[in-house]
N, C-alpha and C positions, 0 to 999 in steps of 0.2 A: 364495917366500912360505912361512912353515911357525912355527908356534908350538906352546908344549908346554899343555894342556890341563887344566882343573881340572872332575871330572866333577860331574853332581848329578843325584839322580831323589826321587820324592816320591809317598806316598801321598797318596789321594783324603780330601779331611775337609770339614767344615764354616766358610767362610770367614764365615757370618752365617747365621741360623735358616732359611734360604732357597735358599741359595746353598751348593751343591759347587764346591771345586775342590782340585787336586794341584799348584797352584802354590807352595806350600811345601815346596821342593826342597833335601835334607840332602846335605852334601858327602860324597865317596865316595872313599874308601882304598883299595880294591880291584879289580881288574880286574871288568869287565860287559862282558856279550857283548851285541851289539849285532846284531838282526835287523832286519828290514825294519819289523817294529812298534815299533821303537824297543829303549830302553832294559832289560835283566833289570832288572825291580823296580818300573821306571816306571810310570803311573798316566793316565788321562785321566777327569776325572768328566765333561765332557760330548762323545763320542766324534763328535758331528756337527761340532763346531769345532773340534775339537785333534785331533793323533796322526792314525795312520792313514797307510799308505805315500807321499804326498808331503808329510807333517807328520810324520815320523819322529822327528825331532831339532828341538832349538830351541837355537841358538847366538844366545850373547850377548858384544858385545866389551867386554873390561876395560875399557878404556879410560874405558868413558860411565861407568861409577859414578861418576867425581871429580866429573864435573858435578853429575849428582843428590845428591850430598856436599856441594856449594856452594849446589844450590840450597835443599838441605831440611839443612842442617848438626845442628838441632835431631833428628832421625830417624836414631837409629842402624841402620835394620835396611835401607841401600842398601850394600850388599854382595854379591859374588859369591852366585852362587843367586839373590838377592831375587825376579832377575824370571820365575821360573819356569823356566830355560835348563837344559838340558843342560852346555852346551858353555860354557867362561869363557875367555876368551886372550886377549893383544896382538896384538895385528899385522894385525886380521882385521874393520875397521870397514868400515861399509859401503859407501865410498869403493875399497874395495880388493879387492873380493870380485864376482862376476859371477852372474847366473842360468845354471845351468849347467855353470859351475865343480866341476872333481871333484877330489876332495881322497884321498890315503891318513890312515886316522885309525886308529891302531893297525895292526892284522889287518883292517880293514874297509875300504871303500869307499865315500865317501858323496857326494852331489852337491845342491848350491845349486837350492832348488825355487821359492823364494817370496822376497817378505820376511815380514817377520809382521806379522799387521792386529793388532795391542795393544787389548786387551777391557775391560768394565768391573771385571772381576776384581782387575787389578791396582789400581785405585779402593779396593774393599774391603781389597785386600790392606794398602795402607798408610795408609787413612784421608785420602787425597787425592781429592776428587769430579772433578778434570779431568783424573787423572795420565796415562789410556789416549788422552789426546787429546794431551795434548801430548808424549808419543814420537813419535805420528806427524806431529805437525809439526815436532818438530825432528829427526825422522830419526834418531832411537836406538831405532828398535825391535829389533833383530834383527835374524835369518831364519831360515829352516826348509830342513832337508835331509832329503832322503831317502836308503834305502841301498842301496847296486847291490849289493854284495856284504857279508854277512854275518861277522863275526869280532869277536876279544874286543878292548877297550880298555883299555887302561889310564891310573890318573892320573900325568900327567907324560909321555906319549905325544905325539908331533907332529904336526900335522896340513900335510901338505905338498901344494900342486899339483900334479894331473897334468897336467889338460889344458884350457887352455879356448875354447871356442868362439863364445862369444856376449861380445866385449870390449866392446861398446859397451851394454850390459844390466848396468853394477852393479848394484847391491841398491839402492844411493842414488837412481840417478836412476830407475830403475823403480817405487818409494814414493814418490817426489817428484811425477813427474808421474800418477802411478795414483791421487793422491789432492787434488794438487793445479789438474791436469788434467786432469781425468776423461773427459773427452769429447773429447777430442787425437785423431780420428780416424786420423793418421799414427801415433802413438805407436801404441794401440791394436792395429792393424792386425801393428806392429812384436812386439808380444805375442805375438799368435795364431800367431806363424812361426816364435819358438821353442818348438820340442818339448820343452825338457826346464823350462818353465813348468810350475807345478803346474795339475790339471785344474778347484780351485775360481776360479783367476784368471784362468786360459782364458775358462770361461763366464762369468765378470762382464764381461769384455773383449768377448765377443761378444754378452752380451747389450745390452752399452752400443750399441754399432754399429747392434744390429739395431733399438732402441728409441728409442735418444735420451738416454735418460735415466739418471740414476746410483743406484743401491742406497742406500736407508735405513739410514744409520750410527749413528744414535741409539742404539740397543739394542746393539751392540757396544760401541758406546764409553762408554754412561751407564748400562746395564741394562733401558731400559722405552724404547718408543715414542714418538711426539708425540704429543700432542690434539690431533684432528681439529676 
């Protein structure tokens, strides 16, 4: 498995009179070294939900634009970068990709942390009110890597497998059932015991166990809470 790599990083701006985000990510010519905070240049306006050592990188597979192509044909701006990603390449959907999984990515090291919970950001971003809901149903969100070791990337760089450990944890079915089955006590359980899970889905996984009950997705996904 190994595909060659189109980069992107992006300053923090204003996405509506209200609302920061650095999801408007400009393609990149140049080699970026790549540390544990992520990207040289890169950006996070709200630093409690993005970035940060197991949100390092956000990898998005070519592939899904055509969809979002088909689905919104009228919208030219579903193109590499759109959805805020680092990382652009074939070969690398979520189908084929594990929690876990360590990749050489230039000079660097990085390894498969999460999927990614898609926010309401990308809503504002392209003037779609349901767009962050329906990645996550249809499982084109991404995921997030973080970096073992440190080095510079370049565009057109490979990203190849090294080792993986956790085959039965893709990205796919981890999104699927973490969001479709939330309360999957087997599943769950199955979470907690890989170690190289990021530490914010650890504790949603244990908090579900320990409670019962699932985390309030509204605000992620729509911007604003329910009325009680």
């Amino acid at each position: 498995m190994n595909g060659t790599v189109e980069l992107f990083v992006g300053k923090s701006g204003k996405l509506n009179k209200n609302v920061h985000s650095a999801i408007r990510k400009q393609q990149q010519e140049e080699p970026l070294l790549l540390s544990q905070s992520g990207f040289a240049g890169d950006e996070q306006a709200d630093p409690k939900h993005h970035g940060g050592p197991d949100r390092a990188v956000h990898l998005y597979p070519l592939e899904h634009y055509a969809y979002w192509q088909l689905q919104y044909p009228e919208h030219p701006d579903f193109v590499p970068g759109a959805f805020g990603e680092n990382i652009s390449l074939t070969g690398m959907v979520e189908e084929q990709v594990c929690i876990g999984d360590v990749f050489q990515l230039g000079q660097a090291k990085v390894q498969v942390s999460q999927p990614r919970s898609p926010c309401f950001k990308l809503n504002l971003r392209f003037g779609v009110p349901d767009l962050a809901l329906q990645l996550q149903l249809t499982g084109k969100a991404g995921y997030l890597l973080r970096v073992l070791e440190p080095g510079w990337v370049a565009p057109g760089d490979e990203l190849s497998l090294l080792t993986r450990a956790w085959p039965e944890l893709t990205v796919r079915m981890v999104a699927w059932q973490f969001f479709n089955h939330p309360l999957n006590s087997l599943f769950l359980k199955q979470l907690l015991a890989c170690e190289a899970l990021s530490e914010s889905w650890k504790s949603k996984a244990l908090q579900r166990l320990e409670q019962g009950h699932v985390e309030d997705w509204s605000k992620r996904l729509f911007g604003f809470l329910p009325r009680s």
